[in-house]
C-alpha positions as CSV (number, residue, x, y, z in Angstrom):
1,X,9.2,-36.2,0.0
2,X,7.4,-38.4,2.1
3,X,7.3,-38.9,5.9
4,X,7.7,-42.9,8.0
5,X,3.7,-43.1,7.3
6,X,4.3,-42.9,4.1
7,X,2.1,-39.2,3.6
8,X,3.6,-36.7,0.8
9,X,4.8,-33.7,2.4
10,X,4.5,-30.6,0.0
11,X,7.8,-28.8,0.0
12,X,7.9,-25.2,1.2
13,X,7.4,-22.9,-1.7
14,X,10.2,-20.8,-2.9
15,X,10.6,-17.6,-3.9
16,X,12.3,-18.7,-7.1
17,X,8.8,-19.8,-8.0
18,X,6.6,-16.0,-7.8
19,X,6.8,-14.1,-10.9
20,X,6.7,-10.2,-10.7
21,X,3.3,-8.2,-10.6
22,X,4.0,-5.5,-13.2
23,X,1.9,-1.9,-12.3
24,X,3.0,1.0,-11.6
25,X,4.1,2.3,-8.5
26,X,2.3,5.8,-8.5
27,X,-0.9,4.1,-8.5
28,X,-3.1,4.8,-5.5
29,X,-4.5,2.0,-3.4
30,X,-8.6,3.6,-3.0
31,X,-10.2,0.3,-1.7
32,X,-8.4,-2.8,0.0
33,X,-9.4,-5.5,-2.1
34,X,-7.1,-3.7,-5.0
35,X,-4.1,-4.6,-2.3
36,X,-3.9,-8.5,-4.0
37,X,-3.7,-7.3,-7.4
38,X,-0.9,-5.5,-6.8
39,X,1.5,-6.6,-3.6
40,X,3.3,-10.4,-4.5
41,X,1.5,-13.4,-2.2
42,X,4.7,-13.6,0.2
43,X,4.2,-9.5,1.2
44,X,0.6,-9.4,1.2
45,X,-0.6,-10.2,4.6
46,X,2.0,-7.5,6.1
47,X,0.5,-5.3,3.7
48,X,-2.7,-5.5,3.9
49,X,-1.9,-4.7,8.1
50,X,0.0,-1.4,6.9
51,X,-2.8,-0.1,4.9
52,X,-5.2,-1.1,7.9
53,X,-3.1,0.9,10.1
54,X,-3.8,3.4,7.3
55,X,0.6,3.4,6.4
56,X,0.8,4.2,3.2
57,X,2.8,1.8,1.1
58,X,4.4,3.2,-2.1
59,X,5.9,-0.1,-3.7
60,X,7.2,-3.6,-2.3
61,X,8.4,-6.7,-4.5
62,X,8.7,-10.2,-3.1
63,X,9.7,-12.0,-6.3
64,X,12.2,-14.3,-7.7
65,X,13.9,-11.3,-9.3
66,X,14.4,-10.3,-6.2
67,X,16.8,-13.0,-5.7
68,X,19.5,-11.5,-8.2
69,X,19.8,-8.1,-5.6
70,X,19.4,-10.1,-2.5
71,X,16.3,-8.9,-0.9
72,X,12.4,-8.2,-1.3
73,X,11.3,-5.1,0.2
74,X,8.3,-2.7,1.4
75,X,8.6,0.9,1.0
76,X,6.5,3.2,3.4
77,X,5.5,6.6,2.6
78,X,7.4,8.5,5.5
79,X,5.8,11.5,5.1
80,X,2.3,10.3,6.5
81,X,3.8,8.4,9.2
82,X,2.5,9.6,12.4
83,X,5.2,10.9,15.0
84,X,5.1,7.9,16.6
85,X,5.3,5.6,13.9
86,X,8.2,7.7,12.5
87,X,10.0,7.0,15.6
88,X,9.1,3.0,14.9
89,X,10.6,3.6,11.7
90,X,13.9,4.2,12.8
91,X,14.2,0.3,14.1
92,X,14.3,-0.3,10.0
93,X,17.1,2.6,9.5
94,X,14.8,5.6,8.8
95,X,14.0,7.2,5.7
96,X,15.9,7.7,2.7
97,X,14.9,10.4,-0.5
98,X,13.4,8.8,-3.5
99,X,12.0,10.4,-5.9
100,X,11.7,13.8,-4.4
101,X,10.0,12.1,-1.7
102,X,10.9,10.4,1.8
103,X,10.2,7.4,2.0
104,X,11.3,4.0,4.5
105,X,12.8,1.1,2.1
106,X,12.8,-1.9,4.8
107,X,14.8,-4.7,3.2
108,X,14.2,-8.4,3.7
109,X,16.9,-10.1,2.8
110,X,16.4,-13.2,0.4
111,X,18.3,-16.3,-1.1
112,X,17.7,-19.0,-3.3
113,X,16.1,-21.1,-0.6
114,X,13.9,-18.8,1.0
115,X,10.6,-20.0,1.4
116,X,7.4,-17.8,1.2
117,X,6.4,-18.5,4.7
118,X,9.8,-17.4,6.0
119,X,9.4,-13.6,3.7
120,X,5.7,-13.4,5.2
121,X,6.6,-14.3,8.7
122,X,9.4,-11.7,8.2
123,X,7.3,-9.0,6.9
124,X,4.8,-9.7,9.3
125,X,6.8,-8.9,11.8
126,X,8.2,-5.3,10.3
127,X,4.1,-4.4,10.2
128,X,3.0,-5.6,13.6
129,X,5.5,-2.8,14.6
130,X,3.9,-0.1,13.3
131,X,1.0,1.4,15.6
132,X,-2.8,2.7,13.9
133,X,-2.4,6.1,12.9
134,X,-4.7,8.5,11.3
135,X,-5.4,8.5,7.4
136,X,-3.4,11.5,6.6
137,X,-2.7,10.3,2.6
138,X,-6.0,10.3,1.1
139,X,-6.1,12.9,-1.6
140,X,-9.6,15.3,-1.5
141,X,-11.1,17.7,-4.0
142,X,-13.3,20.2,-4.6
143,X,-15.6,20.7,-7.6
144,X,-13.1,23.5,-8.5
145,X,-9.6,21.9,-8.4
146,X,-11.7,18.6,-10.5
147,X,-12.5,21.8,-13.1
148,X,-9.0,23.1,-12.7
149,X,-7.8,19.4,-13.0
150,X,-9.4,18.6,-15.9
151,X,-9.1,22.1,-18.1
152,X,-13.1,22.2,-17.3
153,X,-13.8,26.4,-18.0
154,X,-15.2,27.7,-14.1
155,X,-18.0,29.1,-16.2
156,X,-19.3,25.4,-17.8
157,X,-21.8,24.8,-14.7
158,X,-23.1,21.1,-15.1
159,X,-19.9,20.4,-13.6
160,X,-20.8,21.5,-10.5
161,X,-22.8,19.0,-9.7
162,X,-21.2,16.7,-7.2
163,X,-23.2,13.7,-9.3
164,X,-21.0,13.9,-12.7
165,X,-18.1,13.5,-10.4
166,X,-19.8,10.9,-8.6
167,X,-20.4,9.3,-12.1
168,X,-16.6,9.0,-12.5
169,X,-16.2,7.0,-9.1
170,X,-15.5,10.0,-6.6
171,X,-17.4,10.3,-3.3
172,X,-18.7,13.2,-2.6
173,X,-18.6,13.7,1.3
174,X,-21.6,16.5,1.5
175,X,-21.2,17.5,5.0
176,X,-17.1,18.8,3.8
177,X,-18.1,19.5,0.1
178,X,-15.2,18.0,-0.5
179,X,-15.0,14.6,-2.5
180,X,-12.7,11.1,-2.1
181,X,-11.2,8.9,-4.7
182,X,-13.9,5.9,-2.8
183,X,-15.7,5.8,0.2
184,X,-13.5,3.5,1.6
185,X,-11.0,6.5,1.8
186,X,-13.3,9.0,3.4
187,X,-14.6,5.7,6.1
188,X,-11.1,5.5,6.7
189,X,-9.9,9.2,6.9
190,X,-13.2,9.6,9.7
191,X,-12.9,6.7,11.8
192,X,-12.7,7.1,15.4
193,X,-9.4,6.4,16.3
C-alpha cells in the first residue's frame, strides 16, 4: 500500500498471523518478565496491568485459532479479586465455575480482520477497569509443609534449613518464617498499598 507521497504504509497486523503459545495453564506467574513467554503479543500489555494490579490471570489466548470460536479472551481468578474489583467484574458478566474454581472469562470478540492493535486497545480497556488490590494469590510455605510436600521424613534435619530451600529458588522471608515461590511475590504481597 502506498500513500500520494509515494511512502509504503505497513498494513495492520492481523490476528490470522499470531500462532498459539503452548504452556500450561496451571503454571504460576512468580516474576513479571515470565508474563511475555506466556500471554500472545495482542493481550500482553492488559496483562501485564492485571498482574500489576496484582489480578491473578489464570489463562487468555489472543491467536488466530481464536478466529474459528469467535473471540480471544482473559480469564481472572475471581477468587482473589478484591470486593471492589469483584463488583468491577460484573461489567464483564461475572464469574462462571471452571474447573472447580470461579473464575471471570471476559470475551473479546474477533474476526478475520481484526487487527492486533484493535484486540490490545480492547483489552486494555477491560484492565484499566480493574482497581490495585492486595496480593492475596501468592502461595507461602513453611519448612514443614516443603517436608510434607516433598515426602521429606520431619526427622531428616538438613531440611530445615531455609538455605536448601533457598537453593531450589524459594525466598525465605525470615521476619514470617515463611517462604515465596520469588521475591518478586513476597515485594508484591508487602507493598504499601
Amino acid at each position: 500500500m502506498s500513500t500520494d507521497q509515494g511512502e509504503l504504509i505497513t498494513p495492520p497486523r492481523t490476528l490470522a498471523e499470531i500462532d498459539a503459545i503452548i504452556r500450561s495453564r496451571s503454571e504460576m506467574i512468580t516474576r513479571r518478565d515470565q508474563i511475555k513467554e506466556i500471554v500472545e503479543p495482542p493481550l500482553l500489555p492488559a496483562c501485564l496491568d492485571l498482574y500489576d494490579k496484582n489480578i491473578r490471570t489464570l489463562s487468555s489466548s489472543a491467536n488466530k485459532k481464536d478466529l474459528e470460536v469467535g473471540h480471544a479472551y482473559i480469564s481472572i481468578d475471581y477468587e482473589t479479586l478484591s470486593p471492589e474489583n469483584q463488583k468491577i467484574a460484573q461489567k464483564f458478566g461475572g464469574p462462571i465455575v471452571s474447573d472447580e474454581r470461579r473464575m471471570l472469562f471476559i470475551e473479546i470478540p474477533v474476526d478475520k480482520n481484526s487487527t492486533l492493535d484493535s484486540i490490545d486497545s480492547s483489552a486494555r480497556q477491560i484492565a484499566v477497569a480493574f482497581q490495585k488490590q492486595p496480593m492475596t494469590w501468592a502461595p507461602t510455605f513453611t519448612v514443614e509443609s516443603l517436608k510434607q510436600m516433598y515426602g521429606i521424613s520431619s526427622e531428616e534435619h538438613e531440611y530445615d534449613d531455609p538455605k536448601v530451600w533457598e537453593g531450589e529458588g524459594l525466598f525465605f522471608d525470615a521476619e514470617n518464617s515463611i517462604f515465596y515461590l520469588s521475591e518478586e511475590h513476597y515485594q508484591k504481597v508487602n507493598e504499601q498499598q
